[in-house]
C-alpha positions in Angstrom: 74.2 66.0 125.5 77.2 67.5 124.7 80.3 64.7 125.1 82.4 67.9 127.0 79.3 68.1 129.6 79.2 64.7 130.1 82.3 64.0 130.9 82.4 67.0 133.4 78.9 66.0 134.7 80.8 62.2 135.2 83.7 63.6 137.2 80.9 65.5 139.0 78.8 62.1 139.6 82.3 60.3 140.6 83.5 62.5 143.3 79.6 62.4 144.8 80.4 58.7 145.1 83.2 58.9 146.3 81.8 61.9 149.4 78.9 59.4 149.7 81.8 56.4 150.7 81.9 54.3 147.9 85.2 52.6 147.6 87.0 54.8 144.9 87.8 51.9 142.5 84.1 50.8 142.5 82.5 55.1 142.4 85.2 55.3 139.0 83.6 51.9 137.8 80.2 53.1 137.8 80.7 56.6 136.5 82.9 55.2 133.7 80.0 52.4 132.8 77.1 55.0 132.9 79.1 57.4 131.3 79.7 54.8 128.5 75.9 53.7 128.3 74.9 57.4 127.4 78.3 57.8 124.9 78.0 54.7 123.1 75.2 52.4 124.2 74.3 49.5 126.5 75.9 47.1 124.7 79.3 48.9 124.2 79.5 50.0 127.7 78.8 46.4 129.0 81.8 44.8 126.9 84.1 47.4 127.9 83.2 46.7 131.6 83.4 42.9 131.4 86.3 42.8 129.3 88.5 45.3 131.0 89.3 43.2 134.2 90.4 40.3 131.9 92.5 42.5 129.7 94.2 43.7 133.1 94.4 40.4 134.7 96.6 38.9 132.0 99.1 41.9 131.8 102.1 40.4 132.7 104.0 43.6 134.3 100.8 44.4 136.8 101.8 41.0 137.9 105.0 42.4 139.6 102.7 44.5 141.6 101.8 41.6 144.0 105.2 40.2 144.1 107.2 43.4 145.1 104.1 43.3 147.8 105.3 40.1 148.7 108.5 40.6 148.8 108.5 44.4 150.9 105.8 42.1 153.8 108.8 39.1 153.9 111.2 41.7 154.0 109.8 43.1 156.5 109.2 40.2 158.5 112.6 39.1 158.3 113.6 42.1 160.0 115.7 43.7 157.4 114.4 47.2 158.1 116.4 46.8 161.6 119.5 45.6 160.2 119.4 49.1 157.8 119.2 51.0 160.8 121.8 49.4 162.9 123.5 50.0 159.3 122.8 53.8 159.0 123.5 54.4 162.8 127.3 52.9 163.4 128.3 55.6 160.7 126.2 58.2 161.2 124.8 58.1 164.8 127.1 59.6 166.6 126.7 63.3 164.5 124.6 65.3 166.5 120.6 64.6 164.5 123.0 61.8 163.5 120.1 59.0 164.4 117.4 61.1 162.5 119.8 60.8 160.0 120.6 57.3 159.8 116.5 56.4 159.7 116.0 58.3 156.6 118.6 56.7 154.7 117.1 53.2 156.3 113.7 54.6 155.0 115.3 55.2 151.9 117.4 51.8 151.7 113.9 49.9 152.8 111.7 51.9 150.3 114.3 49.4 147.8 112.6 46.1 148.7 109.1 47.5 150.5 107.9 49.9 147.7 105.1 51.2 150.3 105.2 54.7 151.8 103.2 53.7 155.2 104.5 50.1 155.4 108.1 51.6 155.6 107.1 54.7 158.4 104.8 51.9 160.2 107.7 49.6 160.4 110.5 52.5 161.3 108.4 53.6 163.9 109.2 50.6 165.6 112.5 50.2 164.6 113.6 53.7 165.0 111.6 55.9 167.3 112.5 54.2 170.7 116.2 54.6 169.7 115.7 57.9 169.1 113.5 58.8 172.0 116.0 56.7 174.7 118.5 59.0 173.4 116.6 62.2 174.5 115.9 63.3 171.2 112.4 65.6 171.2 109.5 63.5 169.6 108.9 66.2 167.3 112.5 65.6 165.1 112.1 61.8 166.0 108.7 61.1 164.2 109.0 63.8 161.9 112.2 62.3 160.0 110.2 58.9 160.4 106.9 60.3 158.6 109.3 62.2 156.0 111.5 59.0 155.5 108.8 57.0 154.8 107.3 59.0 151.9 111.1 57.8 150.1 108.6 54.4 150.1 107.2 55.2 146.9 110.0 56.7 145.0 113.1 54.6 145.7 112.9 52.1 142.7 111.3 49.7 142.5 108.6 51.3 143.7 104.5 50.2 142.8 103.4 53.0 142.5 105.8 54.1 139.8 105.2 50.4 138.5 101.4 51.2 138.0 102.3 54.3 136.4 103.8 52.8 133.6 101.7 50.0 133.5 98.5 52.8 132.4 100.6 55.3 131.0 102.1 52.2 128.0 105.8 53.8 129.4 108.7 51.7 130.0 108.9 50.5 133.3 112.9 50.5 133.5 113.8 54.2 132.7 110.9 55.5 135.1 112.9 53.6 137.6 116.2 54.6 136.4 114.8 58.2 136.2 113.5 58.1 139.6 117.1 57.0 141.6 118.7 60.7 141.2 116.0 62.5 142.4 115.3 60.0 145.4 119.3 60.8 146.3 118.0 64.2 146.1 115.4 63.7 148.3 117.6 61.8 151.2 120.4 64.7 150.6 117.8 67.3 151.2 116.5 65.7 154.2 119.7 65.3 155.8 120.5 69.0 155.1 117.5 70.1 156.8 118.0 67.4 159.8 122.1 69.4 160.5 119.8 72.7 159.9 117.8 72.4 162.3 120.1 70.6 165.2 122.3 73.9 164.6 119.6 75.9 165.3 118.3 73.9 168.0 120.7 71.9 169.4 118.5 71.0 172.5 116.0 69.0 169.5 119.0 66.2 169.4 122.1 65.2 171.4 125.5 63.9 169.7 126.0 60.5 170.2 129.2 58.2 170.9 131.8 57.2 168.0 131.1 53.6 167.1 134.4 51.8 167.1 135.6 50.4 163.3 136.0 46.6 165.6 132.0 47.1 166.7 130.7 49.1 162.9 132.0 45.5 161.0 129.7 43.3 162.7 126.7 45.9 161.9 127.9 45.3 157.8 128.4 42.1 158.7 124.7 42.0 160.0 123.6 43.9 157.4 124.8 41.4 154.1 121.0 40.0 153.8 119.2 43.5 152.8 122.4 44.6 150.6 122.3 41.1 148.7 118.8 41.4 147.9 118.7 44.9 147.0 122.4 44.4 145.0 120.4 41.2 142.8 116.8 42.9 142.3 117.7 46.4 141.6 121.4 45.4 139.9 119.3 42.6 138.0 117.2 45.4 136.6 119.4 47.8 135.5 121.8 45.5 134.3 119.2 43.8 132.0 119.5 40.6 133.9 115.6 40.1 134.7 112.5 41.9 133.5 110.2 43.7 136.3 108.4 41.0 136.8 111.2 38.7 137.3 113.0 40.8 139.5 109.9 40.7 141.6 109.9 36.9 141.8 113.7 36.7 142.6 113.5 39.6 145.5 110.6 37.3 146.9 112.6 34.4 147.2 115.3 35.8 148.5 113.1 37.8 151.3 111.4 34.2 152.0 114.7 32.2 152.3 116.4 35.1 154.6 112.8 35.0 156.6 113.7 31.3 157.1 117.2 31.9 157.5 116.3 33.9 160.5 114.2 31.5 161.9 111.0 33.4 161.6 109.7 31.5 158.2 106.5 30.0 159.9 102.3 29.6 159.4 101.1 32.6 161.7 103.8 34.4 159.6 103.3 33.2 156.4 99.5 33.3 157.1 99.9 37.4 158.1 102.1 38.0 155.2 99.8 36.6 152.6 96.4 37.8 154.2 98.4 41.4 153.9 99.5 41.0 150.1 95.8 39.9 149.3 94.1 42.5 150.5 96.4 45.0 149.0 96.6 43.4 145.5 93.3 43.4 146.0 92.3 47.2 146.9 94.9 48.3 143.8 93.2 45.6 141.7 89.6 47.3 142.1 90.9 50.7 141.6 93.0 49.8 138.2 89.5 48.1 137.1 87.7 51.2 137.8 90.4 53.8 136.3 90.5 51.8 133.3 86.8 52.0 132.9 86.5 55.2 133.6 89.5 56.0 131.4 87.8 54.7 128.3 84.8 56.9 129.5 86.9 60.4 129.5 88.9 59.0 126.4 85.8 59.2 124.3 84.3 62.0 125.6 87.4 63.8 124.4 87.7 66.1 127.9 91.2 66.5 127.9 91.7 67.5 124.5 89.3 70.1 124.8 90.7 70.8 128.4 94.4 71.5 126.4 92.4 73.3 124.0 90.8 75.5 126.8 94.5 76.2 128.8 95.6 77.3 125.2 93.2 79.7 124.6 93.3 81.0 127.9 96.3 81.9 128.3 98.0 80.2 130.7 101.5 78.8 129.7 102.7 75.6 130.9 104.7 76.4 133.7 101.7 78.1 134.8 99.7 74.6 134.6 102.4 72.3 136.1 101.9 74.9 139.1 98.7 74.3 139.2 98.7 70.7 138.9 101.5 70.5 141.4 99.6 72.3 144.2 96.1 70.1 143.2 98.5 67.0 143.8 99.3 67.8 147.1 95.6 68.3 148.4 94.5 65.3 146.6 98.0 63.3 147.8 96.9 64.6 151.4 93.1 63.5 151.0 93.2 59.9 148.9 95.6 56.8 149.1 98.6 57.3 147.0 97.3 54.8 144.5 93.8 56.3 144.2 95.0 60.3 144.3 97.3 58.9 140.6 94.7 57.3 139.0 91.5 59.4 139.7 93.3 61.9 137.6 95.4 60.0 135.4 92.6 60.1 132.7 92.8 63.7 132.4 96.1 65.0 133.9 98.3 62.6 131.8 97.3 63.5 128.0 97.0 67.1 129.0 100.7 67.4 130.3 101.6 65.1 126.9 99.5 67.9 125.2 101.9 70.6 126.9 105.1 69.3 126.0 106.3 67.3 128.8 108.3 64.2 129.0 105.9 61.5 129.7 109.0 59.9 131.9 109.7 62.8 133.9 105.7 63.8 134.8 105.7 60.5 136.2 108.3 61.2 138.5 107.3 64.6 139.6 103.9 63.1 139.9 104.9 60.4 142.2 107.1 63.0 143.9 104.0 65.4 144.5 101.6 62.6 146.0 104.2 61.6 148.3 104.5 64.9 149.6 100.4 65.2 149.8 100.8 62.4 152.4 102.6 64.2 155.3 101.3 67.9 154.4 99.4 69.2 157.4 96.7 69.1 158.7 95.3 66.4 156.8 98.5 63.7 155.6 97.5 60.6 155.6 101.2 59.1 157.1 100.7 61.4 160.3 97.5 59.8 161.2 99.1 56.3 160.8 101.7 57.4 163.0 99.5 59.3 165.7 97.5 55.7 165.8 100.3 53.5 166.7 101.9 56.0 169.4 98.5 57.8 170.3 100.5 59.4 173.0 102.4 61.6 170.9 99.7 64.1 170.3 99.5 65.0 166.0 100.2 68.7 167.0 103.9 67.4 167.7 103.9 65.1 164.6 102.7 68.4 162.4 105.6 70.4 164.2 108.1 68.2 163.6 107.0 67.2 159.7 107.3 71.1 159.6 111.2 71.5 158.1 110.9 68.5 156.1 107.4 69.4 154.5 109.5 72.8 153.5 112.6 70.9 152.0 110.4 68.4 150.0 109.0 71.8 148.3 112.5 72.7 147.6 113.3 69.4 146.4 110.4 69.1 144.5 110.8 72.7 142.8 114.2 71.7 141.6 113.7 68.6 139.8 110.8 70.1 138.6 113.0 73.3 137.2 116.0 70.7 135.8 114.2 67.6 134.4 117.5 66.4 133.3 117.8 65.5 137.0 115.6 62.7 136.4 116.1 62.3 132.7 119.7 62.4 132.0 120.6 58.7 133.5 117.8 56.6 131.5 119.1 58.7 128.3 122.4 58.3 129.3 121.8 54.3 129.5 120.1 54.8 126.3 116.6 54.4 127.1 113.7 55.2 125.5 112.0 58.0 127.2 109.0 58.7 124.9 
């Protein structure tokens, strides 16, 4: 069989599994190693499958991925999200949206030491959403800044997801990061801009609040030294060449686990919910970086996206035409799989194609980052939404859709500008002299 067909006909047999409800990391697994038995034998396909988890296991910056896990679930547990808000809210809160305000910059300032999209909107639904609905703000604006907000999970640096990217993609980890910090200002300005939007419109959607005294705002900074510490010594350890990834992983989890004991909360039910919770994470991503990989090696050799390239080229299309394309098949797929899967199911084929085009490999990742995250709240289908419907199931999801409304219409904005600059994102890791091929 033609190596073009079988590739296509092994995409084909990947999604069935996939419809048929076979965890995604195990349906790519299987394609890949079939795929492989017909390209280049039994015996070549059965090394690749049995050394590929080995190969992985031992790569020291996918170790970072459970760590930053770690460190986001202490965090978490230590109540730092809280003390971001209280934060936010004595300089902001009293503007009129003010409190939709101050939770996406929390979203934004937890995103810094969670690096989860749904762990930050699950956690400032309980932070934030009371606040907001005791001050007679509509549900609608309240959970809709928290579903947007949390999406800021997996593009504030350090962020996993962005970690995994460069961990596949052979780019350095450091200048994705460093790429990623002006657009995610971006993002936060935008979603503010739309929050003082719509209160003009509609003033009834949020009340102004009172002016928090200077005498009452100091205790709140005060309150507040914990999360700004740990985000001042992980991502300033970074960027200022102090640690590598993977040690600024292990330092952020200390810190989260001596400020969990700090607080008083450091014990075994804790300790026993926060590990169970980082297992069974590391272990989902594990399982799907095993399969990708396989499957990887699978589409590699059939030579699909060379021929795909070839194909764009003599049709036609130029690529600004493609990244549309791609960007609007991101969001359906961001809106369908888990953030993790909807990157690496395509990763295979997207990523040497957009190489192929021209493209900065530093600023696809990005934009592709930035286009799954939108995927998760666009309606009817975002994953976040659903997440947030389950744990107040009396705010009906035709209200969570309304509200996600303006801010699923400024992410396109933001999302068409850094697309339309990429010296947005590229211009500090250049500036810092990184390497950004």
């Amino acid at each position: 069989m033609d190596p073009i067909t079988l590739g296509s006909l092994g995409i084909v047999f990947m999604f069935i599994l996939i419809a048929l409800h076979v965890p995604i990391g195990i349906a790519m697994a299987v394609a890949g190693f079939f795929g492989l038995w017909a390209m280049i034998g039994i015996e070549g396909a059965t090394n690749i499958f049995a050394t590929t988890p080995t190969d992985l296991l031992v790569h020291q910056s996918l170790a970072a991925i459970p760590m930053f896990l770690l460190m986001g679930s202490f965090a978490s547990a230590a109540g730092l999200s809280g003390d971001l808000y209280r934060l936010f809210h004595g300089f902001v809160g009293h503007y009129r949206g003010g409190l939709a305000m101050a939770t996406v910059a929390g979203c934004g300032g937890f995103g810094a030491v969670c690096g989860s999209s749904i762990a930050t909107a699950s956690t400032f639904m309980r932070v934030a959403l009371p606040e907001m609905l005791d001050r007679k703000y509509k549900p609608s604006l309240a959970i809709g800044c928290i579903a947007a907000g949390g999406t800021l999970g997996i593009l504030i640096p350090p962020s996993n997801l962005m970690l995994l990217y460069g961990v596949l993609t052979e780019q350095f980890v450091i200048a994705l990061f460093t790429a990623a910090i002006i657009p995610g200002l971006i993002s936060i300005a935008i979603y503010f801009i739309a929050i003082a939007i719509l209160v003009r419109v509609r003033p009834d959607m949020a009340p102004s609040g009172a002016r928090l005294a200077w005498a009452r705002r100091l205790p709140v900074i005060a309150g507040a030294w914990g999360v700004i510490v740990m985000v001042f010594v992980v991502s300033g350890g970074i960027y200022g060449g102090v640690f590598t990834v993977l040690e600024a992983a292990a330092v952020g989890c200390i810190f989260a686990i001596l400020f969990t004991w700090y607080r008083g909360k450091l014990n075994w039910p804790t300790v026993r919910r926060v590990l169970g919770q980082t297992a069974a994470t590391t272990g989902f991503i594990y399982i799907i970086i095993f399969g990708a990989n396989i499957f990887s090696a699978f589409i590699t050799i059939t030579q699909l996206p060379e021929a795909l390239a070839g194909g764009i080229r003599d049709a036609g299309l130029s690529p600004p035409m493609v990244l549309f394309l791609l960007l609007v098949m991101y969001i359906v797929l961001g809106a369908i799989f888990d953030t993790v899967a909807a990157m690496i199911i395509t990763l295979p084929v997207v990523f040497p194609l957009m190489i192929d085009l021209g493209y900065n490999p530093i600023w696809w990742g990005v934009i592709n980052i930035m286009v799954i995250e939108i995927g998760q709240t666009t309606p009817p289908i975002g994953i976040i939404p659903f997440v947030l419907h389950g744990m107040r199931p009396d705010i009906p999801l035709q209200t969570i859709f309304y509200g996600i409304g303006p801010f699923f219409a400024a992410d396109l904005i933001r999302l068409a500008i850094v697309a339309s600059f990429p010296p947005l994102a590229l211009w500090l890791p250049e500036f810092l002299g990184m390497s950004l091929l």
